[in-house]
MIDOSE-1310 file (N, C-alpha, C; in nm, 2 decimals, decimal comma, always signed):
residues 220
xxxx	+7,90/+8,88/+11,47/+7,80/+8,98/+11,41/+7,85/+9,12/+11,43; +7,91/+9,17/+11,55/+8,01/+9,27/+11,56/+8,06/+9,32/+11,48; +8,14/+9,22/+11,33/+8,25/+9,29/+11,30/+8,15/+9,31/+11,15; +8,05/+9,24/+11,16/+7,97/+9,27/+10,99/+7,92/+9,42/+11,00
xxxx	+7,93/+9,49/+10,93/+7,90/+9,63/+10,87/+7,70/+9,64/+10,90; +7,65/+9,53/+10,80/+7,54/+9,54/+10,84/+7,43/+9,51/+10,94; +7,53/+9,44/+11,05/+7,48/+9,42/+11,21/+7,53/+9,50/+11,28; +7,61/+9,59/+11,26/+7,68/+9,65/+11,41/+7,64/+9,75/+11,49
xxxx	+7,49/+9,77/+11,37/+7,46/+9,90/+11,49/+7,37/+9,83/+11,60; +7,31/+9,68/+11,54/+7,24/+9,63/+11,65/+7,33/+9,61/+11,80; +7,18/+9,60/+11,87/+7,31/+9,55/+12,03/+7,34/+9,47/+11,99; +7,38/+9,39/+12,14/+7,44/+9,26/+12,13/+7,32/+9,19/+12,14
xxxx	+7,22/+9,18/+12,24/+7,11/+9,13/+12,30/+7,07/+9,08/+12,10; +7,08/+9,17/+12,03/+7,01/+9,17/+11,89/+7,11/+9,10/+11,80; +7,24/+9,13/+11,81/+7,30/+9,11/+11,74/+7,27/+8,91/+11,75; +7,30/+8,85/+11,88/+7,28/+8,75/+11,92/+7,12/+8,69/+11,89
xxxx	+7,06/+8,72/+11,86/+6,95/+8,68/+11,79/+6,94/+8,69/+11,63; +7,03/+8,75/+11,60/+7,05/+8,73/+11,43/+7,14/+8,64/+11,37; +7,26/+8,60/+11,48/+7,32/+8,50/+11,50/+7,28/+8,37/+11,54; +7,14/+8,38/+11,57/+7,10/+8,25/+11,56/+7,01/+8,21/+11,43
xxxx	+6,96/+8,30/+11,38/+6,92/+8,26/+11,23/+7,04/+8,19/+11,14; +7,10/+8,25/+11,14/+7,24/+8,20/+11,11/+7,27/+8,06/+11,05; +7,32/+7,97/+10,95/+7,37/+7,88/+10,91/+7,49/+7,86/+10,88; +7,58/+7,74/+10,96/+7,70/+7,79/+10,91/+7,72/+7,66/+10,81
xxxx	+7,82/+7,74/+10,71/+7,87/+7,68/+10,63/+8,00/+7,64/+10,59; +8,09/+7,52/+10,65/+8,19/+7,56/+10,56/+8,23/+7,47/+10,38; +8,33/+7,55/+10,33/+8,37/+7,54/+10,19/+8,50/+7,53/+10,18; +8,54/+7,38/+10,09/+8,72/+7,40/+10,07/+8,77/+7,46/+10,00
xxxx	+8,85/+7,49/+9,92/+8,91/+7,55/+9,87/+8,92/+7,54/+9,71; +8,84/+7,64/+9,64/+8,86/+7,57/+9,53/+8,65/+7,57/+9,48; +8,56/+7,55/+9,58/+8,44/+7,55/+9,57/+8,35/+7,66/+9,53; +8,28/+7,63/+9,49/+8,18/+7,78/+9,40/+8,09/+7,80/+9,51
xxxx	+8,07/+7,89/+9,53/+7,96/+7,94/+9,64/+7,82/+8,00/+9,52; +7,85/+8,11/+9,48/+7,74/+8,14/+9,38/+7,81/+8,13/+9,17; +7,74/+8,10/+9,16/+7,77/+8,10/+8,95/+7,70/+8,21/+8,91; +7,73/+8,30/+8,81/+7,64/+8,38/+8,77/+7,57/+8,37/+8,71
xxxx	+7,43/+8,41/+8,72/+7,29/+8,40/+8,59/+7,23/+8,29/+8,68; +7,25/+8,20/+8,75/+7,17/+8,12/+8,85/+7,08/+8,16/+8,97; +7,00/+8,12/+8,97/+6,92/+8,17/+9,11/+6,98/+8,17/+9,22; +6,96/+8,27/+9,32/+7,06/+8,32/+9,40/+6,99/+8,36/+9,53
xxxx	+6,95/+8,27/+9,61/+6,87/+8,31/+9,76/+6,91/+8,31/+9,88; +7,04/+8,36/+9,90/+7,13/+8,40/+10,02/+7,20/+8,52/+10,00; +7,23/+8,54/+10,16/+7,33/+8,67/+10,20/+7,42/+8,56/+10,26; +7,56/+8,54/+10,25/+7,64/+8,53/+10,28/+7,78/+8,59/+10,33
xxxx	+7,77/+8,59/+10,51/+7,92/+8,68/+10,58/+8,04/+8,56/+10,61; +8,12/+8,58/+10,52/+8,24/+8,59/+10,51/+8,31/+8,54/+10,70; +8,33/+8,42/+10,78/+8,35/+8,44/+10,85/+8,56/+8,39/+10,90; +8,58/+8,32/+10,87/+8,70/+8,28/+10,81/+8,74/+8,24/+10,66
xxxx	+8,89/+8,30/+10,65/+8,89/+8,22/+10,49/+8,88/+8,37/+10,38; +8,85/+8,33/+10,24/+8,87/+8,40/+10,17/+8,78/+8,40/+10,02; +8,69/+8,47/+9,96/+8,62/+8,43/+9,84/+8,64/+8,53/+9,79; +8,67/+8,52/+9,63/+8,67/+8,60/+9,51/+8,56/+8,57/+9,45
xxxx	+8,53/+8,72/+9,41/+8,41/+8,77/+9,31/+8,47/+8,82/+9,16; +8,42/+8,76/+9,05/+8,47/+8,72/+8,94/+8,38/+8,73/+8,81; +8,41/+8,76/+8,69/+8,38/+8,76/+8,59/+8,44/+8,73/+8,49; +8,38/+8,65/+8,39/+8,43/+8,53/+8,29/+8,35/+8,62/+8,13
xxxx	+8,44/+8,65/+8,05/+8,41/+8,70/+7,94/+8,39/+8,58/+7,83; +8,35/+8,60/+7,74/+8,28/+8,55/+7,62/+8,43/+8,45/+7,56; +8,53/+8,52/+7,60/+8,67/+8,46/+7,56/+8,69/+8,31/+7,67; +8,64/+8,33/+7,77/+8,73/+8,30/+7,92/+8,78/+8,34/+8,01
xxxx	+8,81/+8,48/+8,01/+8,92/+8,53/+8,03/+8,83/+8,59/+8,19; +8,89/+8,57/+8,29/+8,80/+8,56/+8,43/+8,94/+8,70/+8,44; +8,79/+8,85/+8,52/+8,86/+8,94/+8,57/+8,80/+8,98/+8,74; +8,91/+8,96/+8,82/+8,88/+8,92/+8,95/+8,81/+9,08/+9,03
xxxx	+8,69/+9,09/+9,06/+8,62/+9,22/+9,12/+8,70/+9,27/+9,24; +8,65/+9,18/+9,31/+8,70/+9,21/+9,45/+8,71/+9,05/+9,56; +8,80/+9,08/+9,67/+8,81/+8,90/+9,72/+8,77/+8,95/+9,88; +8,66/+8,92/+9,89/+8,61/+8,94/+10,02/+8,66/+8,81/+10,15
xxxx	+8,70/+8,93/+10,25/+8,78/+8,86/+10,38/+8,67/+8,84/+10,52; +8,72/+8,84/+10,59/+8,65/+8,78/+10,75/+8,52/+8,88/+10,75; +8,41/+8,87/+10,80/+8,33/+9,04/+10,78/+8,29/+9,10/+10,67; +8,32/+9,02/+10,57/+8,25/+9,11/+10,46/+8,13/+9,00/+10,41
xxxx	+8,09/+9,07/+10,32/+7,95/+9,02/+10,28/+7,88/+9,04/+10,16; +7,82/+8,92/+10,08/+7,77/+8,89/+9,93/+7,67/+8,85/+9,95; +7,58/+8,94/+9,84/+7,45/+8,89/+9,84/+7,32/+9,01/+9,87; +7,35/+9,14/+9,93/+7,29/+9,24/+9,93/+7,21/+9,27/+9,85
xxxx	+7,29/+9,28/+9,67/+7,22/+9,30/+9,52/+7,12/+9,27/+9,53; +7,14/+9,09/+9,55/+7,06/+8,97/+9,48/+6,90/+9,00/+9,59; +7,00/+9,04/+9,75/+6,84/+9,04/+9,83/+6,71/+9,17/+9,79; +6,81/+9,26/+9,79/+6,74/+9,40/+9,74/+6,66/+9,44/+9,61
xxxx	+6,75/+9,36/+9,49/+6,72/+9,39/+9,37/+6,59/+9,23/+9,27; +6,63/+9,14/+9,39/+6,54/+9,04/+9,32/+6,66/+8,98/+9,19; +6,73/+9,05/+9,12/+6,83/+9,00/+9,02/+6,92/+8,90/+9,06; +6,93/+8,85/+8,94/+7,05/+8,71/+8,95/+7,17/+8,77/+8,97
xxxx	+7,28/+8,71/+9,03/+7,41/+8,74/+9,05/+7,48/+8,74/+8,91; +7,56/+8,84/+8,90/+7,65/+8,84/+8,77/+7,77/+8,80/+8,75; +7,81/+8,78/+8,90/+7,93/+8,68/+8,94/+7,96/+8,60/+8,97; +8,06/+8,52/+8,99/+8,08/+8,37/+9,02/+8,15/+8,46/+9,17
xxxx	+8,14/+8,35/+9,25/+8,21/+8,35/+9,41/+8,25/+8,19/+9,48; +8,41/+8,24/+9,44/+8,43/+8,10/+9,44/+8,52/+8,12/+9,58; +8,56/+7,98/+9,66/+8,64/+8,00/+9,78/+8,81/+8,01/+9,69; +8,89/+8,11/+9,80/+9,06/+8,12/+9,77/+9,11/+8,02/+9,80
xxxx	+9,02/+7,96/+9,99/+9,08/+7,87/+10,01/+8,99/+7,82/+10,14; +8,98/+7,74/+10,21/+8,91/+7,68/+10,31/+8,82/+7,78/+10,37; +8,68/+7,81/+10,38/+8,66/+7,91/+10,45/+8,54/+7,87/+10,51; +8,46/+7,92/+10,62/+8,37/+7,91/+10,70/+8,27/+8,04/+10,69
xxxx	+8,18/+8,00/+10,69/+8,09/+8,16/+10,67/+7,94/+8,13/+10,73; +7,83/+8,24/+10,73/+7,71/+8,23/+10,80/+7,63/+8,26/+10,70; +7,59/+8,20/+10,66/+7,44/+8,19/+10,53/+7,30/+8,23/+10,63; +7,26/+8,35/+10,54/+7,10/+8,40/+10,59/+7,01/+8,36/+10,43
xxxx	+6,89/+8,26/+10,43/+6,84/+8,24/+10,37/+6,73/+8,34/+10,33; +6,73/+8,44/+10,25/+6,65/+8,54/+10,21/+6,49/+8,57/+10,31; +6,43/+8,47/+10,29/+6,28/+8,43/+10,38/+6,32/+8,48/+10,49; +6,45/+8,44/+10,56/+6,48/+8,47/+10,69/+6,55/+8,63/+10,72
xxxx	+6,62/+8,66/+10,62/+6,65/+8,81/+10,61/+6,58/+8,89/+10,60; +6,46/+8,85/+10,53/+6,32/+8,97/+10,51/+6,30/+8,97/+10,64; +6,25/+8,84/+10,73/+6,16/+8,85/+10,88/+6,25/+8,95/+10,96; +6,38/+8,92/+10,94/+6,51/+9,02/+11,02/+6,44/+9,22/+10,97
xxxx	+6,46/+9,18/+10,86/+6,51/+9,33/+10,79/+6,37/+9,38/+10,83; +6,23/+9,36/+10,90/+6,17/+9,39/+10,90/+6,13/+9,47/+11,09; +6,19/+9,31/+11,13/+6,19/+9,36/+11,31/+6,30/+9,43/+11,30; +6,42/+9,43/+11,27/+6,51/+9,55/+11,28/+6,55/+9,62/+11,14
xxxx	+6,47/+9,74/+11,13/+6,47/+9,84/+10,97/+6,61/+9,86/+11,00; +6,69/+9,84/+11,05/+6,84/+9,90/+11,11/+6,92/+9,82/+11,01; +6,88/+9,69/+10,98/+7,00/+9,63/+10,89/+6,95/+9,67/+10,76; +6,83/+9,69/+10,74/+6,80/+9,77/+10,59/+6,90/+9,85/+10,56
xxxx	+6,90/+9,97/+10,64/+6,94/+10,08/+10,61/+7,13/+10,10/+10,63; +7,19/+10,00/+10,63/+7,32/+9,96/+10,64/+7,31/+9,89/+10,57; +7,26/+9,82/+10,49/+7,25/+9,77/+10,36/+7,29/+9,85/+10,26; +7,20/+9,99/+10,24/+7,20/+10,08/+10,14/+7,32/+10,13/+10,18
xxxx	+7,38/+10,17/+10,29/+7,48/+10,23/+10,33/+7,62/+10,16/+10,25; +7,63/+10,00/+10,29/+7,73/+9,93/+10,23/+7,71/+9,93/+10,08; +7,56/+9,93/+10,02/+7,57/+9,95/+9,86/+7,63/+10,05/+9,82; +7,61/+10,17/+9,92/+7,67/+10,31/+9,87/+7,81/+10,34/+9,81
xxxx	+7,84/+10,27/+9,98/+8,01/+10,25/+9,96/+8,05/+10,20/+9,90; +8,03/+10,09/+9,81/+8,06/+9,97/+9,70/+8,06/+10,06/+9,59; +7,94/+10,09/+9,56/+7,92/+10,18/+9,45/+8,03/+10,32/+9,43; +8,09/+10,40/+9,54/+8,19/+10,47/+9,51/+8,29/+10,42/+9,52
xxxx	+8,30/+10,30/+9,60/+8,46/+10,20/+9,56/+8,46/+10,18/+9,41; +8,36/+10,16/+9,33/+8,36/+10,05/+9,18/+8,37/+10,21/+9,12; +8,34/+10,32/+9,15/+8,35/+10,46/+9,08/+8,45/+10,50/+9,07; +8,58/+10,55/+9,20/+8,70/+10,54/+9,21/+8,79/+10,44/+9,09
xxxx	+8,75/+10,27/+9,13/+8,80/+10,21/+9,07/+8,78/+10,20/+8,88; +8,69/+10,27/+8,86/+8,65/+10,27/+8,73/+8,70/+10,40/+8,67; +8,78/+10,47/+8,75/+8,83/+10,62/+8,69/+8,96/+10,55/+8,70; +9,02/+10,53/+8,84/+9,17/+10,46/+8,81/+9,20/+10,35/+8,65
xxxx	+9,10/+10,31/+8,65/+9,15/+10,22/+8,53/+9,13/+10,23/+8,41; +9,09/+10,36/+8,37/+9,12/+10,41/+8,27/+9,18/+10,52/+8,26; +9,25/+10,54/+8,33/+9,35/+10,58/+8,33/+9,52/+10,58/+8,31; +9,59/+10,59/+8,24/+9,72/+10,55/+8,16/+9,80/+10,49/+8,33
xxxx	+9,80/+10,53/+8,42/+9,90/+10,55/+8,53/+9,81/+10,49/+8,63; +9,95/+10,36/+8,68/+9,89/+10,26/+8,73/+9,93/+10,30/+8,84; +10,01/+10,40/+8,87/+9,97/+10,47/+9,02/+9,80/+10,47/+9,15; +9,74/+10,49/+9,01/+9,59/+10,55/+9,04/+9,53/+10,45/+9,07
xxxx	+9,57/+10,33/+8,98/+9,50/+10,19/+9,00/+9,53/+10,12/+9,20; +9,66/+10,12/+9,16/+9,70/+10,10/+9,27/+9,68/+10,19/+9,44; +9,68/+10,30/+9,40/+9,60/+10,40/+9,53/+9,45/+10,34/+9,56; +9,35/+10,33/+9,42/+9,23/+10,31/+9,47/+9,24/+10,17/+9,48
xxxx	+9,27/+10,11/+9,52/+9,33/+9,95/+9,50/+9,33/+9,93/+9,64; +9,43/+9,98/+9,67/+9,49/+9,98/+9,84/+9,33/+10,06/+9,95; +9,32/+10,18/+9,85/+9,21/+10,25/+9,95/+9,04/+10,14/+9,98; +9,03/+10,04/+9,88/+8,92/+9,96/+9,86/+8,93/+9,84/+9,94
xxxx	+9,05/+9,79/+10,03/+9,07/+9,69/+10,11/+9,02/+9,76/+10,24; +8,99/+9,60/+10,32/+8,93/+9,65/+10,47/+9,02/+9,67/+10,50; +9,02/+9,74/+10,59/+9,13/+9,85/+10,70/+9,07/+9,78/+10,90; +9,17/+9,77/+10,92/+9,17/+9,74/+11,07/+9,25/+9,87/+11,10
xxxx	+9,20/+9,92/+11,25/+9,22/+10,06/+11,30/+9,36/+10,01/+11,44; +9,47/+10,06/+11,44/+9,50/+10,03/+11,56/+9,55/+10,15/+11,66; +9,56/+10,15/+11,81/+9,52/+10,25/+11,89/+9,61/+10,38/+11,84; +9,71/+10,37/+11,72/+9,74/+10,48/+11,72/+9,65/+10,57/+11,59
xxxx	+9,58/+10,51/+11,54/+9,46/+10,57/+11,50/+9,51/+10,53/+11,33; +9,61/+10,45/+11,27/+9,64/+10,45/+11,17/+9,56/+10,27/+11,14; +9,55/+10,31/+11,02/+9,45/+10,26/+10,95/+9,56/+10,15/+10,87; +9,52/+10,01/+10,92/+9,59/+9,85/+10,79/+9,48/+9,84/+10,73
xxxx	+9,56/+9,78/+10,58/+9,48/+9,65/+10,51/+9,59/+9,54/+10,45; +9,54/+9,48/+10,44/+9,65/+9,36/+10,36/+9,56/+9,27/+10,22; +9,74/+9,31/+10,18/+9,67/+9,21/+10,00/+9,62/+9,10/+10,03; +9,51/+9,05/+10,02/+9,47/+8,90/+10,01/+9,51/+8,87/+9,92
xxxx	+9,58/+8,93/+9,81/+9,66/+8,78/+9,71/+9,81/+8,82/+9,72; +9,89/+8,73/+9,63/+10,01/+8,75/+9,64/+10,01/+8,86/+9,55; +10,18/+8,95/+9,56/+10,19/+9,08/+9,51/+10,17/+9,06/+9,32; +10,20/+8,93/+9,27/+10,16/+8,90/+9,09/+10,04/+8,87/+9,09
xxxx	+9,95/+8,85/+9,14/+9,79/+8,81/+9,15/+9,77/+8,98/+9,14; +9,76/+9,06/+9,24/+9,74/+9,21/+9,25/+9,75/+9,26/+9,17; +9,89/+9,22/+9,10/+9,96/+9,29/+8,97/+9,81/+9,28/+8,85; +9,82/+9,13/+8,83/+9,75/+9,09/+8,73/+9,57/+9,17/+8,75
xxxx	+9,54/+9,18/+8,86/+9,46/+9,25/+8,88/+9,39/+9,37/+8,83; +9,55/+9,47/+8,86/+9,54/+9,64/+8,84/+9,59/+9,63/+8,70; +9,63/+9,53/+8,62/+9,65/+9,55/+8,47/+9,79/+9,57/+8,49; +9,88/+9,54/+8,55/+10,02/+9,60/+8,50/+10,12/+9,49/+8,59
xxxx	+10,27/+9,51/+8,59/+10,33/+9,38/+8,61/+10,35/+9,39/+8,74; +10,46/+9,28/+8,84/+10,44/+9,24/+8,97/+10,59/+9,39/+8,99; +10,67/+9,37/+8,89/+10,77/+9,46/+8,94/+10,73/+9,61/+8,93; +10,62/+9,67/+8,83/+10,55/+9,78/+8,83/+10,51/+9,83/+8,96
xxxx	+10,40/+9,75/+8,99/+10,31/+9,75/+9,14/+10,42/+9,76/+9,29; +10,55/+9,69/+9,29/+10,67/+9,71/+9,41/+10,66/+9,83/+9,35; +10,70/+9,87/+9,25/+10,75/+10,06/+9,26/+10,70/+10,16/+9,28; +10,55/+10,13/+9,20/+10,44/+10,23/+9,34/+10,42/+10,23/+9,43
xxxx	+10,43/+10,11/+9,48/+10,43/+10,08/+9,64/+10,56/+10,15/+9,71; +10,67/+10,13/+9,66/+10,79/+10,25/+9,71/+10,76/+10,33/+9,67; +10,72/+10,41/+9,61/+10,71/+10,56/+9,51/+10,63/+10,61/+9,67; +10,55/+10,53/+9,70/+10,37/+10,57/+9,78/+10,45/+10,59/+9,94
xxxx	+10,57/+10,47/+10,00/+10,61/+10,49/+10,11/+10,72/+10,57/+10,09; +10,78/+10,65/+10,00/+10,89/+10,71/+10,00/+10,79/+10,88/+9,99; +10,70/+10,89/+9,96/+10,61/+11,01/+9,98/+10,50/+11,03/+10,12; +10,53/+10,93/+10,19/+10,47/+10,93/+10,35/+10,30/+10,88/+10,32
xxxx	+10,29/+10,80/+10,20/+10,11/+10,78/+10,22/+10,11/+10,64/+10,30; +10,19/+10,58/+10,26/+10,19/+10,46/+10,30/+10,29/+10,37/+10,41; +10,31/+10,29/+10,47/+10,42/+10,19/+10,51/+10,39/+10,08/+10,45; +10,48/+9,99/+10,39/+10,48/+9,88/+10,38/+10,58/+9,78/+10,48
xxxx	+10,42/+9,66/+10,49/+10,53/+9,55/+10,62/+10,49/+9,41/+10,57; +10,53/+9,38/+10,50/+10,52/+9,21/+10,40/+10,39/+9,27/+10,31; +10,30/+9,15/+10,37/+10,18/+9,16/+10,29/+10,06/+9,25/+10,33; +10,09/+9,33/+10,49/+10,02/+9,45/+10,54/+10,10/+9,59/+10,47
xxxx	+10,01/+9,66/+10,47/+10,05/+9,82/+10,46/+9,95/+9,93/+10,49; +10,01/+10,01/+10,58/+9,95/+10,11/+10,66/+9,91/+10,19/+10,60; +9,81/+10,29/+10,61/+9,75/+10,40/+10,52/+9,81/+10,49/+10,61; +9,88/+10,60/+10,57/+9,93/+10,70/+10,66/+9,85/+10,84/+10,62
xxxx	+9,84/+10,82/+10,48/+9,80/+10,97/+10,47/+9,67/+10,92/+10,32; +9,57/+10,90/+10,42/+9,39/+10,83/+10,28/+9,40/+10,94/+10,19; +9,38/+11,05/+10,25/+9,32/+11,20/+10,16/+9,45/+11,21/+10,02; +9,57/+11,17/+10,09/+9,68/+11,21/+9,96/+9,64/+11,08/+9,85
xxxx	+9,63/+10,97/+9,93/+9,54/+10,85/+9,84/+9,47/+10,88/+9,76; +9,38/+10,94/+9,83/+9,24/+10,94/+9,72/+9,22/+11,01/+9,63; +9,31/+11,11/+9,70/+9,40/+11,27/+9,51/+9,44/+11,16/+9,41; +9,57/+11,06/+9,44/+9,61/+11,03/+9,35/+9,53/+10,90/+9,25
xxxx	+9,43/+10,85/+9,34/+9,32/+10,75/+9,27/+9,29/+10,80/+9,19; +9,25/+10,93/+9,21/+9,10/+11,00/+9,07/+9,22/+11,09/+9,00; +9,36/+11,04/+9,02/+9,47/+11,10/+8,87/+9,54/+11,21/+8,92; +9,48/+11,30/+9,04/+9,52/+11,43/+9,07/+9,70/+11,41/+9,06
């Protein structure tokens, strides 16, 4: 419960009591969690493992949102807004997660107004992640895609105060992602460590310098 965004300001004493509402679930690889336009009555945290959020055009043609990791969480929209999901959420690959059945989220959301309000907090953020990302991509320069790309992954802090995230796909999945090719994407990624924003170490990379990031997301 610790590492979820919308428990952490509870104690533990609390956190551990929301942890027992809790259902766990696991899903192989390959399994649909939600379909879009279907009725949709869970919050779902992400506890091992890996699910993509997805959209399927009138053609077929599926364009991948975002692929939520350990700690993150689906289903806020659907609790808050009453609306159907517009996504499919399918597993990457084996994963394990904690299902709160709506009925049981209200009774929460109500003894503690605290995960309410980290709710809106997490919608906020989403919503300037999908703003960023919606300026980068229309944009000619896949620089930008790729800056806000890197800046929209979770970040783990370590004691020297520098900030990881890692691709959860491979670097041609990414590619195909940000619109442009696998050998494009390596060159911004040197372009980005050869200008000090970044380190790259396999499939992690350091954020060294966010703010020069976030100039180059919105085109600066």
């Amino acid at each position: 419960m610790a590492l979820v965004p919308i428990f952490r300001q509870l104690t533990l004493e609390q956190q551990r009591e929301v942890a027992a509402y809790a259902r766990p679930v696991h899903v192989e690889r390959g399994a649909t969690l939600v379909r879009a336009g279907e009725p949709q009555a869970r919050l779902f945290v992400v506890h091992d493992g890996r699910v993509k959020l997805s959209t399927t055009n009138a053609e077929g043609r599926e364009t991948i949102l975002k692929v939520l990791q350990p700690g993150e969480v689906a289903g806020e929209v659907w609790f808050l807004t009453g609306d159907r999901p517009e996504q499919d959420c399918v597993a990457l690959e084996d994963s394990r997660m904690c299902v709160f059945e709506h009925d049981v989220l209200a009774k929460l959301l109500r003894k503690y107004p605290d995960i309410g309000e980290a709710m809106l907090r997490s919608l906020a953020e989403r919503l300037s992640s999908a703003e960023r990302m919606l300026v980068a991509r229309t944009l000619a320069d896949v620089g930008a895609r790729v800056a806000a790309y890197l800046l929209d992954l979770p970040a783990t802090w370590g004691a020297d105060g520098i900030a990881t995230v890692r691709l959860p796909l491979a670097k041609k999945d990414v590619a195909t992602l940000l619109g442009t090719s696998p050998e494009t994407l390596s060159r911004r990624l040197a372009t980005f460590e050869g200008n000090g924003f970044i380190r790259v170490r396999g499939a992690e990379v350091d954020i060294l310098d966010a703010g020069a990031l976030d100039l180059r997301a919105r085109g600066a």
